[in-house]
Gaussian input, Z-matrix of N, CA and C with variables (Angstrom, degrees):
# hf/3-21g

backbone

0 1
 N
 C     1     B1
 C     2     B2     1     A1
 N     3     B3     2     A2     1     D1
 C     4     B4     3     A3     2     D2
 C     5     B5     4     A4     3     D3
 N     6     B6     5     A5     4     D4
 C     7     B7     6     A6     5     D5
 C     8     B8     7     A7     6     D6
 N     9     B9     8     A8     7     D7
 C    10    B10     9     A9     8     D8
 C    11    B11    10    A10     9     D9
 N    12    B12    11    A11    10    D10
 C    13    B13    12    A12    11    D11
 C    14    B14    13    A13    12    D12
 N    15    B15    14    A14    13    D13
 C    16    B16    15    A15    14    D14
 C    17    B17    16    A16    15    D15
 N    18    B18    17    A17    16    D16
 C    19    B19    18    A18    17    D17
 C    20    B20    19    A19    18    D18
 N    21    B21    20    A20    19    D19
 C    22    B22    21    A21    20    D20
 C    23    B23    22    A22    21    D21
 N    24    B24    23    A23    22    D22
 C    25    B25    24    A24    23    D23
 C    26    B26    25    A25    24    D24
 N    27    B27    26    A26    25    D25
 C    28    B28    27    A27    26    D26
 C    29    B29    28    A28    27    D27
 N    30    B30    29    A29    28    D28
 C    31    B31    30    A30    29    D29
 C    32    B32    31    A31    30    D30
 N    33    B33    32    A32    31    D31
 C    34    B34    33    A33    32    D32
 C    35    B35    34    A34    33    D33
 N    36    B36    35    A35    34    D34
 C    37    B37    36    A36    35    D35
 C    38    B38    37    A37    36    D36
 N    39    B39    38    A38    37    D37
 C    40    B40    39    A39    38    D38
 C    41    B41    40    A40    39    D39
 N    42    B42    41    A41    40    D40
 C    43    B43    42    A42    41    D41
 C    44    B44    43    A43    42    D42
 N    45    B45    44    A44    43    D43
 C    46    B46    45    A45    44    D44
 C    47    B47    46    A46    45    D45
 N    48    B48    47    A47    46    D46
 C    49    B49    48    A48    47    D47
 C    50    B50    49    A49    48    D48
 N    51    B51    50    A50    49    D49
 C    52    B52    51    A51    50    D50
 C    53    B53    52    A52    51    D51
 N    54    B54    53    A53    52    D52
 C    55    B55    54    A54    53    D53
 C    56    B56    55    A55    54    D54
 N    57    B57    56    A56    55    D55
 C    58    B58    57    A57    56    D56
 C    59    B59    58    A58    57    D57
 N    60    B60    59    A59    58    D58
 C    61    B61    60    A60    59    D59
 C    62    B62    61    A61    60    D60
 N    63    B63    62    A62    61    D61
 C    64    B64    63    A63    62    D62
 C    65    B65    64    A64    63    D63
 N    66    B66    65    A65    64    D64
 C    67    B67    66    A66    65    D65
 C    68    B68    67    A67    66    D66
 N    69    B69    68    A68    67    D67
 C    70    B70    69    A69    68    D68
 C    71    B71    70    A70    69    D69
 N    72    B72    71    A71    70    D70
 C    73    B73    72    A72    71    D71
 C    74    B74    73    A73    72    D72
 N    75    B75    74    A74    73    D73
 C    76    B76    75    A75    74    D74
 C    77    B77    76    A76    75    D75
 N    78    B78    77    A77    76    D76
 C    79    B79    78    A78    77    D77
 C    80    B80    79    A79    78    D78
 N    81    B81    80    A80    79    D79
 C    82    B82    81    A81    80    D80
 C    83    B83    82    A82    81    D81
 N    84    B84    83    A83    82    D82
 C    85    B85    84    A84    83    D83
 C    86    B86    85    A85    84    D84
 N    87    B87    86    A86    85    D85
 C    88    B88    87    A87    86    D86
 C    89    B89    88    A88    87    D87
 N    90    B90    89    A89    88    D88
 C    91    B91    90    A90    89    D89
 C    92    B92    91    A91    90    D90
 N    93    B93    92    A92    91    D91
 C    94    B94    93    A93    92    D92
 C    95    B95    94    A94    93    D93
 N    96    B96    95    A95    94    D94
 C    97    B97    96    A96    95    D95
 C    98    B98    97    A97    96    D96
 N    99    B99    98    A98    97    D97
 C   100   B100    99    A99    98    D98
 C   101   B101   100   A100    99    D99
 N   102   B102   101   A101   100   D100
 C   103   B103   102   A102   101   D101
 C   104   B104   103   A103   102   D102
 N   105   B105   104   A104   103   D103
 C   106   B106   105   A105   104   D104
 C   107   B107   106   A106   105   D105
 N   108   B108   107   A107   106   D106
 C   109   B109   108   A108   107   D107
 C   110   B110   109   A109   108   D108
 N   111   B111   110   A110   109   D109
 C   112   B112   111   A111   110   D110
 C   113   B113   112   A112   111   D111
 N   114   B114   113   A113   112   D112
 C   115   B115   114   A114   113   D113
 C   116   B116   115   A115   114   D114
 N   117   B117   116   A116   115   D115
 C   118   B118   117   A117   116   D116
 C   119   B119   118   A118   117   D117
 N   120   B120   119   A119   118   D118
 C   121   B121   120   A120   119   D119
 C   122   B122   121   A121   120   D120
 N   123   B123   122   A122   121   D121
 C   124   B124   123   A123   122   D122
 C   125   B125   124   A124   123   D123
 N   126   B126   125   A125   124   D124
 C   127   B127   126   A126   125   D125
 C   128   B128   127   A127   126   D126
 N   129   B129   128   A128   127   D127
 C   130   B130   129   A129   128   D128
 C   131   B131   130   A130   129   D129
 N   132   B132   131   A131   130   D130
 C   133   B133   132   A132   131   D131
 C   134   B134   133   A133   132   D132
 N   135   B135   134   A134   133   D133
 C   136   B136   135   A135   134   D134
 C   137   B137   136   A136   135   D135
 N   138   B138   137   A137   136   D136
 C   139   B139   138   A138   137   D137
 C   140   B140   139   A139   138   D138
 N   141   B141   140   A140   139   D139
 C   142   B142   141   A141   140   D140
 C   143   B143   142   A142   141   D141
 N   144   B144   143   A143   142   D142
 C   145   B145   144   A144   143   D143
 C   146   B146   145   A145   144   D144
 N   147   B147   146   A146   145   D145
 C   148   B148   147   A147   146   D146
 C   149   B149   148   A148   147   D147
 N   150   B150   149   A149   148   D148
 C   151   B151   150   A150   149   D149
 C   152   B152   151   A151   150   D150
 N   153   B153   152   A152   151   D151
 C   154   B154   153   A153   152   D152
 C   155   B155   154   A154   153   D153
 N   156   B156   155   A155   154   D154
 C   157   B157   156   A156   155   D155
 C   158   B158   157   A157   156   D156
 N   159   B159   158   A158   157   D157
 C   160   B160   159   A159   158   D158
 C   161   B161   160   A160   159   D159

   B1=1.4440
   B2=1.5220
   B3=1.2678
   B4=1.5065
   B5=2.0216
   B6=1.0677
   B7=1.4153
   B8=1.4205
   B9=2.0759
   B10=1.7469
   B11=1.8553
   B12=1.6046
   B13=1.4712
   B14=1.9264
   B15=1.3269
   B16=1.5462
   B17=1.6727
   B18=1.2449
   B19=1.5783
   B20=1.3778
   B21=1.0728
   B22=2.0016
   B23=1.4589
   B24=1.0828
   B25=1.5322
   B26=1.4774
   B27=0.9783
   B28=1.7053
   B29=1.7903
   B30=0.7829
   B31=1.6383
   B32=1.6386
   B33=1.2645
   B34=1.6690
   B35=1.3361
   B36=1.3430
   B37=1.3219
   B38=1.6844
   B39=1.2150
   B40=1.7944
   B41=1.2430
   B42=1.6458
   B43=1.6862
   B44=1.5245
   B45=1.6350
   B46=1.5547
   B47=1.0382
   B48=1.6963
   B49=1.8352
   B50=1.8154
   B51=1.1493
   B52=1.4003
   B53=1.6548
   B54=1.6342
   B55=1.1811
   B56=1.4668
   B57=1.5833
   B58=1.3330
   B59=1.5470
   B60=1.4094
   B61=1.7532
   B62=1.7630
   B63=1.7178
   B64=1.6486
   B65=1.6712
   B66=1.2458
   B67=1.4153
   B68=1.6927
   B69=0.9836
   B70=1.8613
   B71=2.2099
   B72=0.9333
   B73=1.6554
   B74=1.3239
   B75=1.3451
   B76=1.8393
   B77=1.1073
   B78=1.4333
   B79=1.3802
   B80=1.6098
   B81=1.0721
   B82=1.9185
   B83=1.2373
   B84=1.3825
   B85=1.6031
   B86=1.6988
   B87=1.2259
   B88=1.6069
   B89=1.8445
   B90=1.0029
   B91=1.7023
   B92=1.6443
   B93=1.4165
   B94=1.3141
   B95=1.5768
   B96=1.0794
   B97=1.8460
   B98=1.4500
   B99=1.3160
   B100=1.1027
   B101=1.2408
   B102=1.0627
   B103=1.5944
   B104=1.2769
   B105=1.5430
   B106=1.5652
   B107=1.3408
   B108=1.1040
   B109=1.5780
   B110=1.5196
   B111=1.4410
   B112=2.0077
   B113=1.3667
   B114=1.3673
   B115=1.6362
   B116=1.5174
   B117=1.4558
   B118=1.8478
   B119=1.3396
   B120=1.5270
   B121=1.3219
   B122=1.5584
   B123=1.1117
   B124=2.1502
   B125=1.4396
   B126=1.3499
   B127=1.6396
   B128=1.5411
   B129=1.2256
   B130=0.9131
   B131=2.1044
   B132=1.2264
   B133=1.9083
   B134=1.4305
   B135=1.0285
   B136=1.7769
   B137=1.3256
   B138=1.2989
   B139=1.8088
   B140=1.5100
   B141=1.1929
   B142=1.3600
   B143=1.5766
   B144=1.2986
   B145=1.5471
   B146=1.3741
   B147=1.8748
   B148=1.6408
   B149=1.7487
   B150=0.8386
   B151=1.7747
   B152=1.6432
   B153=1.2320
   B154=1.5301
   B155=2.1838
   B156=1.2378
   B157=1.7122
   B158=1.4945
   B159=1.3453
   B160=1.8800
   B161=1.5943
   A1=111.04
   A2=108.33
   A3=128.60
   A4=98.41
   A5=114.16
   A6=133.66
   A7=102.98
   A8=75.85
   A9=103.28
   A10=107.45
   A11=107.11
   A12=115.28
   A13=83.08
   A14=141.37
   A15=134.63
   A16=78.42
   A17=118.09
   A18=125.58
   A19=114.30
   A20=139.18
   A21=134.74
   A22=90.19
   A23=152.05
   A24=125.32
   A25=127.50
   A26=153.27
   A27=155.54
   A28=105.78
   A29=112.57
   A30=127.79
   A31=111.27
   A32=98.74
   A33=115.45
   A34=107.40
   A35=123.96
   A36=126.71
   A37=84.01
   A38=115.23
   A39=126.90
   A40=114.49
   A41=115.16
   A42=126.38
   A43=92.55
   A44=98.05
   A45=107.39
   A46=104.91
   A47=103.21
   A48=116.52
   A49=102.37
   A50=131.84
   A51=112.16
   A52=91.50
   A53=129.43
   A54=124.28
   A55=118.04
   A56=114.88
   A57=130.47
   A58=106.05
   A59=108.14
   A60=118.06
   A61=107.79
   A62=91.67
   A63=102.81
   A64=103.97
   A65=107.67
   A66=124.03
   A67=109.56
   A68=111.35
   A69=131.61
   A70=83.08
   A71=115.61
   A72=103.30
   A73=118.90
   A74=121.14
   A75=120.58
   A76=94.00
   A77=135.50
   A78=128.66
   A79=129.79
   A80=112.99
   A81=124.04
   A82=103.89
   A83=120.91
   A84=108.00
   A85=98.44
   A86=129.85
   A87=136.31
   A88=79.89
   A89=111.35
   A90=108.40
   A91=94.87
   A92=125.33
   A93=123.49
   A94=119.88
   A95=108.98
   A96=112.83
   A97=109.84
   A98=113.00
   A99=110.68
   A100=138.35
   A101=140.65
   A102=142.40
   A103=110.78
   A104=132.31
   A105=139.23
   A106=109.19
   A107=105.83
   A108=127.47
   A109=119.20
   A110=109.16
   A111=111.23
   A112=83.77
   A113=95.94
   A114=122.36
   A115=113.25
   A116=103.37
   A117=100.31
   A118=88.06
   A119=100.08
   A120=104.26
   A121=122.38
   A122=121.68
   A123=112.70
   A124=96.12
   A125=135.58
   A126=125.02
   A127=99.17
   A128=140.66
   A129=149.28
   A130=151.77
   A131=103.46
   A132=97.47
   A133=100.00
   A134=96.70
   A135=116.08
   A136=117.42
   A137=120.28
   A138=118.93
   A139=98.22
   A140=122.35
   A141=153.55
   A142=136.78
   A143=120.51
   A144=104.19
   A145=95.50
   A146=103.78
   A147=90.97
   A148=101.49
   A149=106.01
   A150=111.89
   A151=106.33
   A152=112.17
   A153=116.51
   A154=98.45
   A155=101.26
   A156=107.84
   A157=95.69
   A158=95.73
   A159=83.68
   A160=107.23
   D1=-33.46
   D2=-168.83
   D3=-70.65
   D4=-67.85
   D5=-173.64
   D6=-59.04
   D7=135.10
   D8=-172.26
   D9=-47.35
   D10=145.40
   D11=153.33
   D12=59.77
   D13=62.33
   D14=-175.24
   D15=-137.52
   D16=124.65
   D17=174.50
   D18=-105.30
   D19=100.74
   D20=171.03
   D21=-58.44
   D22=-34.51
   D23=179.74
   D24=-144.36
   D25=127.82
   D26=-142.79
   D27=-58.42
   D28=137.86
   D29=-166.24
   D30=-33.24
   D31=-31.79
   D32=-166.64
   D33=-84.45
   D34=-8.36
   D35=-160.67
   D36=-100.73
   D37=-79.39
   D38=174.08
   D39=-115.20
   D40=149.23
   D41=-171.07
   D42=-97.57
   D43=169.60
   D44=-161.73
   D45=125.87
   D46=147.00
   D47=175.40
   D48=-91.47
   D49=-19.66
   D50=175.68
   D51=91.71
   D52=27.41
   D53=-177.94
   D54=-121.13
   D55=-5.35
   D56=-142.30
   D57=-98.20
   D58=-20.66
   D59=-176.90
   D60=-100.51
   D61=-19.49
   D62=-176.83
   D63=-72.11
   D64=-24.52
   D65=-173.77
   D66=-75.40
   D67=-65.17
   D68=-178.08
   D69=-51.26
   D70=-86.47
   D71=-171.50
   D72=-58.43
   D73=5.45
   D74=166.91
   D75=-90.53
   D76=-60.99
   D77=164.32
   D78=-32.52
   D79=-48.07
   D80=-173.49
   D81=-93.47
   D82=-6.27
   D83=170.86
   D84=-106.52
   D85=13.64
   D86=-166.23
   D87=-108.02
   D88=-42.85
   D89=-165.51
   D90=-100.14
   D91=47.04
   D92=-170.18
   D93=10.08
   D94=70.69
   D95=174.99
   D96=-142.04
   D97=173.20
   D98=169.81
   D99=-110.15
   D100=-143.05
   D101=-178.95
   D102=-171.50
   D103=135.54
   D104=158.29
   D105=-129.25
   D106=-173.94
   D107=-149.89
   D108=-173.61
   D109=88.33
   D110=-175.27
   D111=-119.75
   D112=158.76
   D113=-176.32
   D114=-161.88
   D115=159.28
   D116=168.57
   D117=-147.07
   D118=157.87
   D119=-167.43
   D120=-82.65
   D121=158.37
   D122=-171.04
   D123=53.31
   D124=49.99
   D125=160.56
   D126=-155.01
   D127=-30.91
   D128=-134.91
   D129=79.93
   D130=-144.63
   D131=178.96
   D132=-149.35
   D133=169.57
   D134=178.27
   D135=-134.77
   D136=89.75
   D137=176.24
   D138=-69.20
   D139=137.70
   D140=111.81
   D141=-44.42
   D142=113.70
   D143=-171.91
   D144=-153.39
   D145=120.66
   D146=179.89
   D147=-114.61
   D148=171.49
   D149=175.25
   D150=-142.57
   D151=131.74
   D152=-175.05
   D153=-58.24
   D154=162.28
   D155=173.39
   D156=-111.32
   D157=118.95
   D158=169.19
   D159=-99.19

């Protein structure tokens, strides 16, 4: 889900380069933190994103 241009579903289903989540964890791992991602299906997901406080 994380990885550049990585699609969960074929182009026709939803538009998008598959670059936009690759982006959010190049960022949060630049500010040493992390990122998750839970979901169920027909309800939706929940990103997670922590960043250290200095």
């Amino acid at each position: 889900m994380f990885v550049l241009f990585s699609r969960l579903h074929n182009k026709n289903e939803y538009s998008g380069t598959g670059i936009g989540l690759s982006i959010c964890k190049k960022i949060v791992e630049n500010h040493q933190g992390y990122i998750f991602a839970t979901g169920k299906p027909n309800i939706g997901s929940i990103f997670e994103v922590y960043l250290p406080f200095n």
